[in-house]
Backbone as CSV, one residue per row, in Angstrom:
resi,resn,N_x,N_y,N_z,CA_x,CA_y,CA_z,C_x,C_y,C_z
1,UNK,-103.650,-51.460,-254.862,-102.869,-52.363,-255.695,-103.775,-53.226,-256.567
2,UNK,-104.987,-53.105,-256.234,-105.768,-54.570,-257.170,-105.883,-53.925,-258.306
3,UNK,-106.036,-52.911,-258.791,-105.957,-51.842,-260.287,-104.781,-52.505,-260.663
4,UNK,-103.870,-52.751,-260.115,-102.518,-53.381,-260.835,-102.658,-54.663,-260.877
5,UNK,-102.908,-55.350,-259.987,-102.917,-56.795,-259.931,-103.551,-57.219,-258.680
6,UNK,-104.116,-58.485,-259.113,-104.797,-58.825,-257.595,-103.975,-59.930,-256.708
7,UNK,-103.844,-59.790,-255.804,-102.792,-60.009,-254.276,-103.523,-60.434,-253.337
8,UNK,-103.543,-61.533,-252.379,-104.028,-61.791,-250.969,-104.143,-60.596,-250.424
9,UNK,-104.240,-61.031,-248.780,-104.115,-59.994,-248.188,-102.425,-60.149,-247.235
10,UNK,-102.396,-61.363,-247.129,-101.284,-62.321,-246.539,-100.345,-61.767,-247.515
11,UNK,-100.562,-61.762,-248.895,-99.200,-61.026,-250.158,-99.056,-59.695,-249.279
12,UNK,-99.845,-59.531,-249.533,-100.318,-57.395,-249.472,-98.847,-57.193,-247.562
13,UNK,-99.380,-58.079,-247.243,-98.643,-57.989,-245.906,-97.678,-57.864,-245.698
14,UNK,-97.409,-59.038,-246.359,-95.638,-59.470,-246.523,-94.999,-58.391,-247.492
15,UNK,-95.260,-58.001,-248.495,-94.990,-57.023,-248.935,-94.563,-55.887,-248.721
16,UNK,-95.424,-55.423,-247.780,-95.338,-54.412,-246.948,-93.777,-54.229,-246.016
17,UNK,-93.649,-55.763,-245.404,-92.921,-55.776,-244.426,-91.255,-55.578,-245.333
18,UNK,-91.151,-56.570,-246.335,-90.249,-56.319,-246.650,-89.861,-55.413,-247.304
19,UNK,-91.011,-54.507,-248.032,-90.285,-53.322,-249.148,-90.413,-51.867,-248.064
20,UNK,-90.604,-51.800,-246.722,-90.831,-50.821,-246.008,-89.412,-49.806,-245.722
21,UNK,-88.449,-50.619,-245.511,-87.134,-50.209,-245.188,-86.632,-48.975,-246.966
22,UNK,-87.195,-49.743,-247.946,-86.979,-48.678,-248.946,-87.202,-46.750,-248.995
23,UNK,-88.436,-46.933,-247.966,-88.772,-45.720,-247.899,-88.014,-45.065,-246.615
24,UNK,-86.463,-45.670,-246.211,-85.951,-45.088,-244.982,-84.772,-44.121,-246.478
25,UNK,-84.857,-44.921,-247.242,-83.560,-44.071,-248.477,-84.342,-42.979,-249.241
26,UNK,-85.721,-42.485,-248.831,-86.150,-41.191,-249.425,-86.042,-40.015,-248.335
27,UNK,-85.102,-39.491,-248.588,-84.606,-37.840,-248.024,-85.611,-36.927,-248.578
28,UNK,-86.132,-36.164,-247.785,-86.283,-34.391,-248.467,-85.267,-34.031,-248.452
29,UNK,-84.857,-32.582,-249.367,-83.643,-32.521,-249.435,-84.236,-30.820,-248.462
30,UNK,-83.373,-30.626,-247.482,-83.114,-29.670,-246.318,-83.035,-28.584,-246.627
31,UNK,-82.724,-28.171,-247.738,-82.169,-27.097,-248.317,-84.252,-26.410,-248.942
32,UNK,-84.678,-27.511,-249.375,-86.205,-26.975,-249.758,-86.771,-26.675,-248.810
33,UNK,-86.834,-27.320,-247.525,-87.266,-26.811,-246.396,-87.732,-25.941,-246.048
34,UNK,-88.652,-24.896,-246.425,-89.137,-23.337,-245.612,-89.595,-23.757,-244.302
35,UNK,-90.672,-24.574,-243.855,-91.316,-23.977,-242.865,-91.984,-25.800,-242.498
36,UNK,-92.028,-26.091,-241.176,-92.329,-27.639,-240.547,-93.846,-27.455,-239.908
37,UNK,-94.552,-27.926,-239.843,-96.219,-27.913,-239.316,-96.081,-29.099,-238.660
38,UNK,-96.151,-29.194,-237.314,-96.273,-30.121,-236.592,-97.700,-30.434,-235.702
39,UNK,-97.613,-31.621,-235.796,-99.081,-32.264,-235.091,-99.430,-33.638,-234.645
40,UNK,-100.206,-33.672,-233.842,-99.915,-35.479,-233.244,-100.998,-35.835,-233.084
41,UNK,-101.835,-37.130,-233.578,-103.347,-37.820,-233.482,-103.327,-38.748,-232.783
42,UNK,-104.367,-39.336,-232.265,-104.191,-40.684,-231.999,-104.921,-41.377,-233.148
43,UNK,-104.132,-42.481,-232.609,-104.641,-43.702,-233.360,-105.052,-44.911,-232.612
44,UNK,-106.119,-45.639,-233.096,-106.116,-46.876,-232.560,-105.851,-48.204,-232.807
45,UNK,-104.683,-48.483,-232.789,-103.906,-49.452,-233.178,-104.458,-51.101,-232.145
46,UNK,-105.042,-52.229,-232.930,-105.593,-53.614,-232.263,-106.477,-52.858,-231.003
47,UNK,-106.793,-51.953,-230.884,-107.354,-51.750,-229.642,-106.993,-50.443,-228.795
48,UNK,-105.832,-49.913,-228.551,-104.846,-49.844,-228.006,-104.912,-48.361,-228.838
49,UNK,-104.695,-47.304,-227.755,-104.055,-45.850,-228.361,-102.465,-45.324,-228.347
50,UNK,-102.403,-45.214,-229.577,-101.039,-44.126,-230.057,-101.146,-43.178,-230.177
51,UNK,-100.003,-42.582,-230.386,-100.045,-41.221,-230.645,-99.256,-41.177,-231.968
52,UNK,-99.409,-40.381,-233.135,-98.245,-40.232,-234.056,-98.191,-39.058,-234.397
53,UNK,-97.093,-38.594,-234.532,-96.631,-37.313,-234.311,-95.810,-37.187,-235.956
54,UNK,-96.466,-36.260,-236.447,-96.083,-35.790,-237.909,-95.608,-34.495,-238.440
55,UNK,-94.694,-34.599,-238.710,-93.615,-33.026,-239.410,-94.010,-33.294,-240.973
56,UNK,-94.904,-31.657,-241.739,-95.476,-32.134,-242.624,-94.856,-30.433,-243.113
57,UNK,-94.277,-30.723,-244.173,-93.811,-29.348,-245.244,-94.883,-29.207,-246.072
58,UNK,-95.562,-28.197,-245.932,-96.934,-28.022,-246.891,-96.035,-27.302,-248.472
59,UNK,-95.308,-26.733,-248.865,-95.135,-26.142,-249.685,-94.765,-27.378,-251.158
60,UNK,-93.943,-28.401,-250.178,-93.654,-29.512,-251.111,-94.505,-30.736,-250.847
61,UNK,-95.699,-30.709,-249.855,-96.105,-31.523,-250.127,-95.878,-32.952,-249.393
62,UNK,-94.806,-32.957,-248.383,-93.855,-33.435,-247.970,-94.076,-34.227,-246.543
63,UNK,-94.058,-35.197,-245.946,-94.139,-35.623,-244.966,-92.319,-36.158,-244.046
64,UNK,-91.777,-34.805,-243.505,-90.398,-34.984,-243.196,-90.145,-35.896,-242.302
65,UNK,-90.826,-36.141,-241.037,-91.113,-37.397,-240.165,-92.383,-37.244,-239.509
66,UNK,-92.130,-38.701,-239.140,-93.225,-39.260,-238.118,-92.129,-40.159,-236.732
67,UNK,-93.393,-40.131,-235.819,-92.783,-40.789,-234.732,-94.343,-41.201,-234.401
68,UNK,-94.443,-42.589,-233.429,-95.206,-43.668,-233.008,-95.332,-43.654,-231.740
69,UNK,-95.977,-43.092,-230.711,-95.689,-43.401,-229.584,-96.884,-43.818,-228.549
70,UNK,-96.798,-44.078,-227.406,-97.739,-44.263,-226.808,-98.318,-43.568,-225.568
71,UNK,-97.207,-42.481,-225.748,-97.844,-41.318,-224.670,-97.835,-40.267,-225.723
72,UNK,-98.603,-38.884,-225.130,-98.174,-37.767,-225.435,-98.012,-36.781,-224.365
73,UNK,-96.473,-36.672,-224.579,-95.925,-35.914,-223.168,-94.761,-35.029,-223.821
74,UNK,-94.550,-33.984,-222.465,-93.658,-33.056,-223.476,-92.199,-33.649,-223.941
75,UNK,-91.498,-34.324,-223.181,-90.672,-35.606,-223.294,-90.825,-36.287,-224.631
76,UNK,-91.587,-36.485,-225.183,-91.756,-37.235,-226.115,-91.691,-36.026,-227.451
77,UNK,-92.269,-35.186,-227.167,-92.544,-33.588,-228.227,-90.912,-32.797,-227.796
78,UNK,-90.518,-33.416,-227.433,-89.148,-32.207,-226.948,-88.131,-33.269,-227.955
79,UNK,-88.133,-34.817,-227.836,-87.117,-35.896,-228.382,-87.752,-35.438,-229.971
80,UNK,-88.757,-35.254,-230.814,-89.483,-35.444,-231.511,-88.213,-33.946,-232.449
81,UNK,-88.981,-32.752,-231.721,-88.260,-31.622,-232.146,-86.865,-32.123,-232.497
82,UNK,-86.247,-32.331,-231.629,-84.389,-32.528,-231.187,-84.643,-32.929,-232.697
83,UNK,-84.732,-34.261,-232.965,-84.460,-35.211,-234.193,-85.260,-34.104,-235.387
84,UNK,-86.096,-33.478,-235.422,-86.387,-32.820,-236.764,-85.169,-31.724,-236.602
85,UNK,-84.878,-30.615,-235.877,-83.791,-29.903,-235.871,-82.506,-30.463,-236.274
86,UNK,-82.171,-31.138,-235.320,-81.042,-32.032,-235.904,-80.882,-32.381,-237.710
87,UNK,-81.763,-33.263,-238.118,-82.186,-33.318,-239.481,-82.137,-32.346,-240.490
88,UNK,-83.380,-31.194,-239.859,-83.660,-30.399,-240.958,-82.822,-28.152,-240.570
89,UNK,-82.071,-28.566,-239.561,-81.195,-27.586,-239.005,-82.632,-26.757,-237.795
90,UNK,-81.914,-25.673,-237.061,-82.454,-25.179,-236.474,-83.420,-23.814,-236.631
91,UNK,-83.039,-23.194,-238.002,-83.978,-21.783,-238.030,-85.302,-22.333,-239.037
92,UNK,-85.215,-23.157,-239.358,-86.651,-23.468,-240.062,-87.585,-22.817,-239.147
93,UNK,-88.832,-22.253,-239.056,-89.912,-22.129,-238.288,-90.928,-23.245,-238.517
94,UNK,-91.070,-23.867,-236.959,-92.466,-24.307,-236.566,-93.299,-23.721,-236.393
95,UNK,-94.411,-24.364,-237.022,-96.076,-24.235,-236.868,-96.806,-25.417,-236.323
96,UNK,-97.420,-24.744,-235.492,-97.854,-25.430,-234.246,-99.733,-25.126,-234.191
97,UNK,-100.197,-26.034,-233.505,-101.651,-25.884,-233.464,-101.526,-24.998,-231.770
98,UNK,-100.431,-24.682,-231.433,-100.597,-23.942,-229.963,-100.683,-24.752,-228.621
99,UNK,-100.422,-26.085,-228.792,-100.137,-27.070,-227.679,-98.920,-26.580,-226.489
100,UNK,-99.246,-26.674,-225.348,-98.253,-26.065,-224.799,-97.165,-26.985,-224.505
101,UNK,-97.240,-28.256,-224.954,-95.956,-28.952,-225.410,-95.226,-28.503,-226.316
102,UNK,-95.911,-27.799,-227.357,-94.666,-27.635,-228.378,-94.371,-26.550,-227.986
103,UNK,-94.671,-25.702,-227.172,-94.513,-24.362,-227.021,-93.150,-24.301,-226.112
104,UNK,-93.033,-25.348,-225.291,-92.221,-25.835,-224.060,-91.247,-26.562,-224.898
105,UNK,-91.210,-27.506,-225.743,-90.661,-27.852,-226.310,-89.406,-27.015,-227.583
106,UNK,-89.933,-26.464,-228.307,-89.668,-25.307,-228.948,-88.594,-24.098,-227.755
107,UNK,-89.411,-23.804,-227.097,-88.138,-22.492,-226.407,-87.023,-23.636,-226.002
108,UNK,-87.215,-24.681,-225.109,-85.852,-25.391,-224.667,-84.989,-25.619,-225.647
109,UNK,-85.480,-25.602,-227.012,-84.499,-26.013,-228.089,-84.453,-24.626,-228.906
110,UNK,-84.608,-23.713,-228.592,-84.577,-22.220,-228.818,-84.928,-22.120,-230.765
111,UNK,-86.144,-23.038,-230.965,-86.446,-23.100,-232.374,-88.112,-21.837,-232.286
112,UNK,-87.575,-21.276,-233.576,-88.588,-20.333,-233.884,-90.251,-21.140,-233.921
113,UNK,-91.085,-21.059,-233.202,-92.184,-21.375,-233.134,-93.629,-20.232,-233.559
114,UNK,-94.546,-20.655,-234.315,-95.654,-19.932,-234.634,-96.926,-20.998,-234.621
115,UNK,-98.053,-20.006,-233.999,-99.184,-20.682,-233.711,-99.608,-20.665,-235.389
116,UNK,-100.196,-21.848,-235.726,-100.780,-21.345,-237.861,-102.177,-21.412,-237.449
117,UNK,-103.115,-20.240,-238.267,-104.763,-20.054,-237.932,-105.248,-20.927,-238.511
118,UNK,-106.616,-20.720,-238.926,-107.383,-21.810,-239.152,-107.460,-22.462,-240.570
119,UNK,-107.139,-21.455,-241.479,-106.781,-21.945,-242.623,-105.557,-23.208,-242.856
120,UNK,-104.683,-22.920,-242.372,-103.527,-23.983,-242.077,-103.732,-24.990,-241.162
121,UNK,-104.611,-24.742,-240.206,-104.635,-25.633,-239.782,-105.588,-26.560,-240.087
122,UNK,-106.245,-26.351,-241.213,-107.266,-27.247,-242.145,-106.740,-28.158,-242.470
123,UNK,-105.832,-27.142,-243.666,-104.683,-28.209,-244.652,-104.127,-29.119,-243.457
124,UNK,-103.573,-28.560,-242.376,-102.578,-29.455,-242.074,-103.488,-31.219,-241.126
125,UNK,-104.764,-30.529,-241.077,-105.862,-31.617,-240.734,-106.337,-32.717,-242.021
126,UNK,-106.390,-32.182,-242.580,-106.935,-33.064,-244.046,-105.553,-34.190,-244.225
127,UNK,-104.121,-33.233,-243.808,-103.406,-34.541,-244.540,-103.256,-35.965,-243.094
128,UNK,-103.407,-34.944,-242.173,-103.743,-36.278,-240.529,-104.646,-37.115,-241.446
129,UNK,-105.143,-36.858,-241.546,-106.782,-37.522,-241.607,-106.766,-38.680,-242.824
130,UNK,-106.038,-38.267,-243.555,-105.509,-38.951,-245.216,-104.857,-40.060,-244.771
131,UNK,-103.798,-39.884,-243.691,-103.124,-41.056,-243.112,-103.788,-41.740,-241.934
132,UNK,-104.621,-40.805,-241.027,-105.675,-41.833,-240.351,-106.542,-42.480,-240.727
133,UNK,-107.292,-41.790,-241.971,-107.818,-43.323,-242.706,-107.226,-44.256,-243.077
134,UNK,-106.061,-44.082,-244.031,-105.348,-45.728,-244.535,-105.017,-46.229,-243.515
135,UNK,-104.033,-45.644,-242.270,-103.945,-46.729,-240.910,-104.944,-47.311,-240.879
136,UNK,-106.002,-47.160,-240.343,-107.467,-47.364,-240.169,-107.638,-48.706,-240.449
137,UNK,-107.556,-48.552,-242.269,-108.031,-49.513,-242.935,-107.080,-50.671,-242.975
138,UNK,-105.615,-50.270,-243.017,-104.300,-51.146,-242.678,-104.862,-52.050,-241.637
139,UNK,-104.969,-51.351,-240.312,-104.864,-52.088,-239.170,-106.366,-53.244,-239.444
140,UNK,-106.985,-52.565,-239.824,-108.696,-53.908,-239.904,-108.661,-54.582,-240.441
141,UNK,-107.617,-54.683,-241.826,-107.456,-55.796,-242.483,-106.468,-56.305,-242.646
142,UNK,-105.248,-55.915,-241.509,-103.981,-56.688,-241.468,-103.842,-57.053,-239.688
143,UNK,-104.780,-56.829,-238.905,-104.297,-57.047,-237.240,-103.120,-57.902,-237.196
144,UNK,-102.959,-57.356,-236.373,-101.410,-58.349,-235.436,-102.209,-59.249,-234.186
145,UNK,-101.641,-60.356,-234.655,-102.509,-61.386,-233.671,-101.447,-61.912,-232.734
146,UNK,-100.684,-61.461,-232.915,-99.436,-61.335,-231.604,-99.369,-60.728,-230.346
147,UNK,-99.235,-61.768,-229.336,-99.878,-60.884,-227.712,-98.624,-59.948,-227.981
148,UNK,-99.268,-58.774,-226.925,-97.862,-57.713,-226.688,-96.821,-57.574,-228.138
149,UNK,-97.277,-57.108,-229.139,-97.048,-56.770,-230.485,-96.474,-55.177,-230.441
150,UNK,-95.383,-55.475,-230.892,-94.614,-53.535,-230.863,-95.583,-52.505,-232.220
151,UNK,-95.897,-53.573,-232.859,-96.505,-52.721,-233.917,-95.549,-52.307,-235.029
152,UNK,-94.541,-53.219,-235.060,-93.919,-52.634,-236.320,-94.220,-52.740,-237.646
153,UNK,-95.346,-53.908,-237.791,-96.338,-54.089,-239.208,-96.917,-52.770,-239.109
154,UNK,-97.530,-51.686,-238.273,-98.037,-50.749,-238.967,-96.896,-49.950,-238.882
155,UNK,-96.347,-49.616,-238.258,-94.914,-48.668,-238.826,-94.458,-48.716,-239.755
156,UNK,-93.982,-49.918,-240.118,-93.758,-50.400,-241.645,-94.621,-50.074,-242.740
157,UNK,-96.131,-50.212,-242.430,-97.073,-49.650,-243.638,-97.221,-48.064,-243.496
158,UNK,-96.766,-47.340,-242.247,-97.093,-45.836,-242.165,-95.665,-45.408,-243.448
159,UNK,-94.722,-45.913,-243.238,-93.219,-45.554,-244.060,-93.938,-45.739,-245.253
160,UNK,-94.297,-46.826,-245.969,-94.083,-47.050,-246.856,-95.124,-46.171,-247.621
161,UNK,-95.950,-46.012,-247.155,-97.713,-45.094,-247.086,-96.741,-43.677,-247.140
162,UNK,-96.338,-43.192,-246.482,-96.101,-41.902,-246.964,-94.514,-41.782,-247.979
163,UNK,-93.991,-42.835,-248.383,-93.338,-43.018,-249.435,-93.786,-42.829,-250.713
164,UNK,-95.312,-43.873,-250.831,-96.745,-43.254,-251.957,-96.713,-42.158,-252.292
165,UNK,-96.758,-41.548,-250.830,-97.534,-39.757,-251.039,-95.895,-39.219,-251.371
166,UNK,-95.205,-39.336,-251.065,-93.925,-38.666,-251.693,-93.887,-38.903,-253.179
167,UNK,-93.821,-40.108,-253.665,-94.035,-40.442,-255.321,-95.211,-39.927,-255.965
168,UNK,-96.174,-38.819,-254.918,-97.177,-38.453,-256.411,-98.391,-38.996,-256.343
169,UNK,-98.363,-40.221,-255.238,-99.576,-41.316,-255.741,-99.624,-41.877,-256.729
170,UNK,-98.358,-42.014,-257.756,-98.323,-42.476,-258.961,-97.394,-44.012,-258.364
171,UNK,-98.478,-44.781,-259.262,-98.109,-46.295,-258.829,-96.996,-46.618,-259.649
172,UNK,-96.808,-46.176,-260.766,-95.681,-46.594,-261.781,-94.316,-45.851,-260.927
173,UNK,-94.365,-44.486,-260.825,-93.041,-43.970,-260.076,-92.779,-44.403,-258.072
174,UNK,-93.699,-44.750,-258.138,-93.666,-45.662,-256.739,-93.355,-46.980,-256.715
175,UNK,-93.425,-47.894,-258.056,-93.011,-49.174,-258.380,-91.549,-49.123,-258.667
176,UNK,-91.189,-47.980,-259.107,-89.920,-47.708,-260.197,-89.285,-47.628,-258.974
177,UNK,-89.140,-46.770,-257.878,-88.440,-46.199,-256.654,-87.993,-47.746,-255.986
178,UNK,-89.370,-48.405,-255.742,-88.948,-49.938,-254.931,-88.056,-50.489,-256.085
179,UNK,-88.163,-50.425,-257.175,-87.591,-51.304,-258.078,-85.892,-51.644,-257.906
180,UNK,-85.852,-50.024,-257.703,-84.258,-49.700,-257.618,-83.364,-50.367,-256.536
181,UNK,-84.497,-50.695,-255.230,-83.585,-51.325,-254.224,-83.448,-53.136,-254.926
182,UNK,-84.133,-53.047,-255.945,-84.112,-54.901,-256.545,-85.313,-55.537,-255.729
183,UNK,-86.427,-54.862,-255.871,-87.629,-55.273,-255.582,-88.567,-55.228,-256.373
């Protein structure tokens, strides 16, 4: 944002918090949908490990969801699936790095599953990694100094962060999008 204008970090924050909910009104539309690549990193959030778990459409470019959690268990990869199926219907095919959570996960919900080789699973590393850096940098220069903190300041900046990457990385059609909610 300082290319546009220069902002605290206290602005930059607040900002965040309130224009985050905008990026709950950007849909993929279901119908573009070919094919879901799923994968889960940790993160280290004030200290403290997460897990975030990301449904990423390589063809559009697309980040369909995320989920935040603090285990990784098949329980958590089975609720994860449910809600992308649900969402994005059931014959889409998953691509999977071959975790035997999703593998377990996947037959109970009788969704087409495929291991993707190494080529895909590059791409689908580079875009983790795109969002584990900005967390990264989010969390070091925004901590939550709140004991026992849910973390919804970085949830809020993960939404709005891959709202960016939905607009293009273009700051003008990413300004224009918030604009519309009267922001």
């Amino acid at each position: 944002m300082e290319s546009v204008i220069k902002r605290s970090h206290v602005s930059i924050w607040k900002w965040v918090q309130k224009y985050s909910d905008c990026a709950d009104r950007f849909k993929t539309d279901k119908r573009l949908v070919r094919e879901i690549f799923v994968d889960e990193t940790l993160l280290q959030i004030d200290g403290k490990d997460y897990w975030l778990w990301i449904a990423y459409e390589p063809n559009l470019n697309a980040c369909l969801m995320m989920h935040l959690s603090r285990e990784r268990t098949l329980f958590i990869c089975y609720r994860f699936f449910r809600q992308l199926r649900n969402r994005y219907g059931g014959r889409k095919p998953i691509y999977t790095d071959g975790a035997r959570w999703y593998n377990e996960a996947c037959r109970w919900l009788r969704l087409p599953h495929y291991v993707y080789g190494t080529e895909l699973k590059n791409m689908m590393e580079r875009f983790i990694q795109h969002i584990k850096d900005r967390t990264e940098c989010f969390d070091d220069h925004f901590p939550c100094r709140k004991q026992d903190c849910d973390r919804r300041h970085v949830w809020n900046w993960l939404k709005l962060f891959i709202l960016y990457v939905h607009t293009g990385m273009d700051r003008r059609r990413f300004m224009m999008f918030l604009s519309m909610d009267g922001g």
